[in-house]
C-alpha positions as CSV (number, residue, x, y, z in Angstrom):
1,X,27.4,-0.6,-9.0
2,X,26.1,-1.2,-5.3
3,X,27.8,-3.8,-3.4
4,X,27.0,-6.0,-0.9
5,X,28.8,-6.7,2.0
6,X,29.0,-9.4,3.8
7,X,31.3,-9.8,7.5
8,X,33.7,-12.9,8.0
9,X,36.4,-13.7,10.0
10,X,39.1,-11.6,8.0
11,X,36.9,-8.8,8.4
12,X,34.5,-7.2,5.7
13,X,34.3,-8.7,2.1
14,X,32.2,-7.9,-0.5
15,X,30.1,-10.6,-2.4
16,X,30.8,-11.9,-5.6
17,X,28.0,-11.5,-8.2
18,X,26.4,-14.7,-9.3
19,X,25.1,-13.8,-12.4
20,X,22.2,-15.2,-14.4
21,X,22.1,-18.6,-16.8
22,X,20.8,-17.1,-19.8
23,X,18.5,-14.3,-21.1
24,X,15.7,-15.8,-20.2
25,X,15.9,-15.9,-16.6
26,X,16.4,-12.7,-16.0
27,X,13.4,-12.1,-18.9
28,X,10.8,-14.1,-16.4
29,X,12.3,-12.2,-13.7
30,X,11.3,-8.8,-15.0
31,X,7.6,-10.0,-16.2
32,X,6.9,-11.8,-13.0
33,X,7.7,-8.5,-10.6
34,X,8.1,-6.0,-12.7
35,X,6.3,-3.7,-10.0
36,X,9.8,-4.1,-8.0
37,X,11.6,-2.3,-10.9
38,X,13.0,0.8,-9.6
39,X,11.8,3.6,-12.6
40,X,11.6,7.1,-12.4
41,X,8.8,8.7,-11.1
42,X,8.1,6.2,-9.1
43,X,6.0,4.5,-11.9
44,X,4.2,0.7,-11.0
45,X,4.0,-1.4,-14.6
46,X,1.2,-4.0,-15.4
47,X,3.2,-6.3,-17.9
48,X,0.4,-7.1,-20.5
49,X,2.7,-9.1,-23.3
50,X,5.1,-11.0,-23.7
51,X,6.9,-11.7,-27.2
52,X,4.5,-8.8,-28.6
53,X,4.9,-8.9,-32.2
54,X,5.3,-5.2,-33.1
55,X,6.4,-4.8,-36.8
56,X,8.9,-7.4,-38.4
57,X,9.9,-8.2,-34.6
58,X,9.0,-9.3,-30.9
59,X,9.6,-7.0,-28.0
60,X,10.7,-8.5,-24.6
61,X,7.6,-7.4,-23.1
62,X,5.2,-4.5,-23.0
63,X,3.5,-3.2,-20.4
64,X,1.2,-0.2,-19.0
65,X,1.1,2.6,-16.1
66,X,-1.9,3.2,-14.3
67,X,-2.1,6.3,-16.3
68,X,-2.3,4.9,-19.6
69,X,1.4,5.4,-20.9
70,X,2.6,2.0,-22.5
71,X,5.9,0.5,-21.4
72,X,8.5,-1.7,-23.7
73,X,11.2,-3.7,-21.9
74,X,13.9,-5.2,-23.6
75,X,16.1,-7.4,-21.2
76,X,19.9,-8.5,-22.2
77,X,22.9,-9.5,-20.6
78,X,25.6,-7.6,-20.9
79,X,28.0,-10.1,-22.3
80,X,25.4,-9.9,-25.4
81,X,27.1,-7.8,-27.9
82,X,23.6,-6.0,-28.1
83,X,23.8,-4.9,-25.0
84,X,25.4,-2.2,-26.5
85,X,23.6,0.0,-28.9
86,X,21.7,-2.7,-30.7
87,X,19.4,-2.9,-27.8
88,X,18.3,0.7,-28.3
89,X,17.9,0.3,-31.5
90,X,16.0,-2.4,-31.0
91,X,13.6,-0.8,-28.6
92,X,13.1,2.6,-30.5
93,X,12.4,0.8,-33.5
94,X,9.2,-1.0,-31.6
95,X,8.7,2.3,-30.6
96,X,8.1,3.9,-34.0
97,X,6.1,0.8,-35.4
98,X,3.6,1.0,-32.3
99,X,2.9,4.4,-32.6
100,X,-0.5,4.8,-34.6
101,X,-1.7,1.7,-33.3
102,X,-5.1,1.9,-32.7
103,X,-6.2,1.1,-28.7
104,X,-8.6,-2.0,-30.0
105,X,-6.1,-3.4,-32.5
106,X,-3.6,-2.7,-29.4
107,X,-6.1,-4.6,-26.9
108,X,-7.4,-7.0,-29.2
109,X,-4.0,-8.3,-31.2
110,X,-1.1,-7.4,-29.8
111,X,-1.8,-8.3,-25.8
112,X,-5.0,-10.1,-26.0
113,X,-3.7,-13.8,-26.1
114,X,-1.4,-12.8,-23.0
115,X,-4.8,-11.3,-21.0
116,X,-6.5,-14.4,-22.2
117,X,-3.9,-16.6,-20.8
118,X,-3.6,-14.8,-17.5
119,X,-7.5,-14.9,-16.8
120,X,-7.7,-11.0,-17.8
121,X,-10.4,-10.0,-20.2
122,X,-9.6,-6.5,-20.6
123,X,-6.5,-4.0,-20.3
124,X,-8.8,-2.3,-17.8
125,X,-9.1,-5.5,-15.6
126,X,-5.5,-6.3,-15.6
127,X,-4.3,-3.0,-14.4
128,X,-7.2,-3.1,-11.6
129,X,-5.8,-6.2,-10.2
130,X,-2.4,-4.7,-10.1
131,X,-3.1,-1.1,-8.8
132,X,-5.0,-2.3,-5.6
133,X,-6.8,1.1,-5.6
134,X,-10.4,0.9,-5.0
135,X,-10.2,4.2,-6.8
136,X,-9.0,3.1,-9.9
137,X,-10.5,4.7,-13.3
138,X,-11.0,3.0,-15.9
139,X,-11.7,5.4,-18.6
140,X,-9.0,7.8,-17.2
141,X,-6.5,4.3,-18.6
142,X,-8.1,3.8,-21.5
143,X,-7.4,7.9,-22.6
144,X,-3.6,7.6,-21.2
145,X,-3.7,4.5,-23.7
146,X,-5.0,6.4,-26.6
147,X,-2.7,9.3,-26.1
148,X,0.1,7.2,-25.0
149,X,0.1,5.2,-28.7
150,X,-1.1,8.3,-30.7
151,X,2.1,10.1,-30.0
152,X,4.3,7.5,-29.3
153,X,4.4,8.8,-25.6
154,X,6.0,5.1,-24.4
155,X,8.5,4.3,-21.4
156,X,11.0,2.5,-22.8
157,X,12.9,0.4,-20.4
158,X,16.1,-1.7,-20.4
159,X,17.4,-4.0,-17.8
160,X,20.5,-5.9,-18.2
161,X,22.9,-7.0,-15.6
162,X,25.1,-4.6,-16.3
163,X,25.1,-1.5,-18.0
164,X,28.7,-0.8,-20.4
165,X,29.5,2.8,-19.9
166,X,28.5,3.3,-24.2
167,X,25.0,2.1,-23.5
168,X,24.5,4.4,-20.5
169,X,26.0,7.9,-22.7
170,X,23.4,6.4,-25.3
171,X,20.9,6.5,-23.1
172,X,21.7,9.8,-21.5
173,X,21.5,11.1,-24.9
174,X,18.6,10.3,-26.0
175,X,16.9,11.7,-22.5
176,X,17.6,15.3,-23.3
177,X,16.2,14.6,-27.3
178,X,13.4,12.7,-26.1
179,X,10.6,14.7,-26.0
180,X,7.8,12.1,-25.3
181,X,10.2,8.9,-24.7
182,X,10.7,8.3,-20.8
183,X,14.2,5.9,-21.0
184,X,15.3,4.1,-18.1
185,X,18.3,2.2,-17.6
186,X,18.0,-0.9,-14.9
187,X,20.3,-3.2,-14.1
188,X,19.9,-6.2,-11.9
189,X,22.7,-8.0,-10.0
190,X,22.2,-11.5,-9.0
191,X,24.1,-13.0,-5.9
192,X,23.8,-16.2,-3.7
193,X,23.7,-16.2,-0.5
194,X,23.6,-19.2,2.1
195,X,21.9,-20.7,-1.2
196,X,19.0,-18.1,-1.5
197,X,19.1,-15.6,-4.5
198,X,19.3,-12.1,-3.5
199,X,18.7,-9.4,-6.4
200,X,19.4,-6.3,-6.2
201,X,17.7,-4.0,-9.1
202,X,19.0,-0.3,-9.3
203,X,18.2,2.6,-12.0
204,X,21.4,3.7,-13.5
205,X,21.4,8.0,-13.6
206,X,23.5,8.6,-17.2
207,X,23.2,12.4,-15.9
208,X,20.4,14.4,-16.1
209,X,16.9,12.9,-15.8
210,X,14.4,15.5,-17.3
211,X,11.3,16.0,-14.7
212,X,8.9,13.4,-15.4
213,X,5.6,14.7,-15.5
214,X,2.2,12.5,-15.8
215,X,1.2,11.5,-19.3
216,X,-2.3,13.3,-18.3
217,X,-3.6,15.6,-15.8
218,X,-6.4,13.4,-14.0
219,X,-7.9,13.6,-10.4
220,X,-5.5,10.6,-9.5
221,X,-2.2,12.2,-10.4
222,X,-0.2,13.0,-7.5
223,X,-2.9,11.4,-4.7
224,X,-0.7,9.1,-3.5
225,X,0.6,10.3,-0.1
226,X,2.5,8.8,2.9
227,X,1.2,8.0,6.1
228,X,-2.4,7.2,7.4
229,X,-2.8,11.3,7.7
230,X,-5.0,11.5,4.5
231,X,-7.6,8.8,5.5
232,X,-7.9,9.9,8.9
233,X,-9.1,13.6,7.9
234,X,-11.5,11.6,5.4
235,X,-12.4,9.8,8.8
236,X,-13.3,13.2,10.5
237,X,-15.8,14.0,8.1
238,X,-17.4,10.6,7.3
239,X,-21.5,9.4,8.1
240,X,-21.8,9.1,11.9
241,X,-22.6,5.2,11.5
242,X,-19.2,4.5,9.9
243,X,-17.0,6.2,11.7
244,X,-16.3,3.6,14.7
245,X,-15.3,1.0,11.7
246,X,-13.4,3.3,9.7
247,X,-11.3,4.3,13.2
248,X,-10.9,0.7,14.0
249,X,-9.5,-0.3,10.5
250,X,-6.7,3.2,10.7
251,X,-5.9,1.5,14.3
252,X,-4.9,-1.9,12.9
253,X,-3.2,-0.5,10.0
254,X,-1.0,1.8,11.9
255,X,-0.6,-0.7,14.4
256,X,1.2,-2.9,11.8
257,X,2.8,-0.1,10.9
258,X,4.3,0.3,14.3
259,X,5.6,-3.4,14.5
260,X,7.4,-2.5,10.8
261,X,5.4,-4.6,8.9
262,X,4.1,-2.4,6.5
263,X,4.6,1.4,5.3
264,X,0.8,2.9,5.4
265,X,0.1,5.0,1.8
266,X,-3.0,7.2,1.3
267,X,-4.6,7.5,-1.7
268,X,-6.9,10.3,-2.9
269,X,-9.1,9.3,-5.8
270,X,-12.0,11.0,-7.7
271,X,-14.8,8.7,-5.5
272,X,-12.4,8.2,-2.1
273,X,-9.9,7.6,-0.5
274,X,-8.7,4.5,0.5
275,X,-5.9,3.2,3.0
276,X,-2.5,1.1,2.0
277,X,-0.4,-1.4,4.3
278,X,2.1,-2.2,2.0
279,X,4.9,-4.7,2.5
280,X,8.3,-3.0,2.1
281,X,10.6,-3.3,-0.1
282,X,7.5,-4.4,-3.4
283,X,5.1,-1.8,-2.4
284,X,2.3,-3.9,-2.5
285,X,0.0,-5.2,0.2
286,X,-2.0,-7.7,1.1
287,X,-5.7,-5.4,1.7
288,X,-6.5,-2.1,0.5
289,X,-9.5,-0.2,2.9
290,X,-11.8,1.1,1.4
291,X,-13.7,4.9,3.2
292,X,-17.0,2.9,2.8
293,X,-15.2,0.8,5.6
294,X,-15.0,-2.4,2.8
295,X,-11.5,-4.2,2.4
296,X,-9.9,-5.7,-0.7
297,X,-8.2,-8.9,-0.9
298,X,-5.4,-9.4,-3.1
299,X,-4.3,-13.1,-4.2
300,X,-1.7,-12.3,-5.8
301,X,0.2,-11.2,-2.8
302,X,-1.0,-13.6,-0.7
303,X,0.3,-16.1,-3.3
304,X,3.7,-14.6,-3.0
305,X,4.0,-14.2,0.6
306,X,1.3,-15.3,2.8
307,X,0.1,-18.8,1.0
308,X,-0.9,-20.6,3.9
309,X,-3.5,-17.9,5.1
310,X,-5.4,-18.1,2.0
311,X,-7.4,-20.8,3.0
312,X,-8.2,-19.5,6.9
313,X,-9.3,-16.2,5.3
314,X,-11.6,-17.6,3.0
315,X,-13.1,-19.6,6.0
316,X,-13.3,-16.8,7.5
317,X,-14.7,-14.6,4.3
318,X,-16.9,-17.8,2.9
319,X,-15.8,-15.7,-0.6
320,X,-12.8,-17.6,-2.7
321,X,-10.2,-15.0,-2.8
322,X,-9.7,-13.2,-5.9
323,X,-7.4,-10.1,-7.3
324,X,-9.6,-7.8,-5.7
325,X,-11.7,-9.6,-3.7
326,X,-14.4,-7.4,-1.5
327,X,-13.9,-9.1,2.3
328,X,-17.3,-8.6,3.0
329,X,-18.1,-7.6,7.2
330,X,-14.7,-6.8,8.8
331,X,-14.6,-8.9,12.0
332,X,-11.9,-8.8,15.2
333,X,-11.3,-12.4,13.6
334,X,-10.4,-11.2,10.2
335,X,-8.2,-8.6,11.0
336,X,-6.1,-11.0,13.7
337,X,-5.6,-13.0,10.9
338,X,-5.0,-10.7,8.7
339,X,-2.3,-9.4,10.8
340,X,-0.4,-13.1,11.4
341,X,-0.7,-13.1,7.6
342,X,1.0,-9.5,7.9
343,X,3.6,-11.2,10.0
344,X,4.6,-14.2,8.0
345,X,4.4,-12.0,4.8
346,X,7.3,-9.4,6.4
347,X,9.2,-12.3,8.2
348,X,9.1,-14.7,4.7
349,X,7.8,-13.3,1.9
350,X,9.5,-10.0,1.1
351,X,13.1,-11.2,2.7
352,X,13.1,-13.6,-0.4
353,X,12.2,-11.1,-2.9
354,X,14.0,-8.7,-4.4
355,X,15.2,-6.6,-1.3
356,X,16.1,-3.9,-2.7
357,X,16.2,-1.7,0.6
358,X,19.2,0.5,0.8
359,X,21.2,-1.5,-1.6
360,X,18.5,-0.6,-4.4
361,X,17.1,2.4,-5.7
362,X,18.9,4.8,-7.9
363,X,22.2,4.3,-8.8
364,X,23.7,7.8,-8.3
């Protein structure tokens, strides 16, 4: 288990975990950022249900990849006794009762009232919000979807506080039989610090991770890239008439970049390529730019981080900001506030969330 570290006057102690109440605040933990949890292959989750009756029982929560490949979390504490090997019994036996489902009865019954109550009226909509890629395909989830439940391709995930050394040989186990199962093992540790919660989420390694290859080959897989390098050559090579905006919008972003607000991601989809200042540690960001020269707003983030700009960009926009949101005409105006919203977002927002930084990651 990483530890934290903290200096006093007898020189360099390490914190005491806090712990969690119950189950269930560490459950709303996990479906509120479940983008922060640290899975291999770098996978981002859309949580879609919560309490999804699959069979005779209720799974944690179930979620999707931008590639199609459905997700089921089970959370515990480790001082449950199914923490154990109940949990993965537990989770492998949702497993085996989801595969077959059909996508509609999938969509319809087993997520739908969780879209509904979230404002999403389709799978497809709730993953857009969440992907902030202007690039995102739609059909390309909907086909990871249908292969995902036809073979019982899931991810299966389990986050406790603590992982008992039974649970992660279990685990281990069951990575080199898997053939279409991806299993990871997360645990979350919870400590209090000058009264602020600090979490710290790590994947625990049981010993040899099999290569984790995309559930299926599309135009998207492996497009993400670091760096501002990918747009810029898309820059080169755009219409005359767009390339002063396009130049001015790489500027800003790698300007943030240099004052270590944001890490700058390209991405290379079938129709373009757009640009990424993300906020570190949660890899998400308040914009995405689009090679047409648009931008992308996304509330959600804002929400988190930068609540009290939501209003001036609006004002600014005369749109109400939505998951999504097209910015309309990029002016100097926007994209000075855009970068104070930048600021507060790095100084407030992602401090208080889970920073997973050095201390997080995989646990080796």
């Amino acid at each position: 288990m990483t530890a934290i570290w903290e200096k006093a006057e007898g020189g360099w102690t390490t914190l005491v975990a806090a712990g969690f109440p119950d189950e269930a605040a560490l459950h709303g933990l996990v479906e509120d950022a479940a983008e922060l949890l640290p899975l291999s292959g770098g996978a981002r989750l859309t949580v879609v249900g919560r309490e999804v009756p699959i069979g005779p029982w209720y799974a944690d929560l179930v979620a999707v990849e931008p590639d199609g490949r459905v997700a089921i979390i089970e959370v515990k504490l480790a001082k449950n006794s199914e923490a154990r090997r109940a949990v993965v019994a537990q989770v492998l036996s949702y497993a085996a009762f989801l595969r077959g489902t059909g996508r509609e009865t999938f969509e319809r019954d087993l997520v739908g009232p969780y879209l509904k109550a979230k404002g999403w009226p389709t799978l497809a909509e709730a993953v857009r919000a969440t992907t902030q890629d202007a690039s995102f395909d739609a059909d390309a989830l909907m086909s990871g979807i249908d292969r995902s439940l036809a073979l019982g391709a899931f991810r299966l995930v389990l986050v406790l506080d603590d992982a008992p050394p039974e649970l992660v040989r279990l685990v281990g186990y069951l990575e080199l039989i898997g053939e279409h199962l991806v299993i990871d093992l997360i645990t979350v540790t919870s400590y209090d610090v000058d009264g602020r919660q600090i979490l710290v989420p790590q994947r625990v390694e049981p010993g040899r991770q099999a290569d984790l290859q995309p559930l299926a080959k599309t135009a998207a897989a492996d497009a993400l890239a670091d760096g501002g390098a990918v747009f810029e050559e898309m820059v080169k090579t755009a219409p005359a008439d767009r390339r002063p905006l396009l130049t001015q919008l790489l500027q800003w972003a790698r300007d943030l970049e240099q004052e270590k607000l944001v890490r700058l991601y390209s991405y290379r989809g079938k129709q373009q390529t757009t640009l990424l200042p993300r906020l570190q540690p949660e890899q998400v960001g308040l914009v995405s730019i689009w090679q047409t020269g648009g931008m992308s707003l996304w509330r959600s983030v804002f929400e988190r981080h930068a609540l009290a700009f939501i209003e001036r960009v609006e004002a600014i926009t005369g749109v109400p900001m939505g998951s999504g949101t097209t910015a309309g005409t990029v002016t100097p105006e926007l994209l000075a506030i855009l970068t104070e919203a930048y600021r507060e977002a790095a100084l407030h927002g992602t401090a208080a969330a889970w920073p997973v930084g050095s201390a997080g990651g995989e646990a080796e």
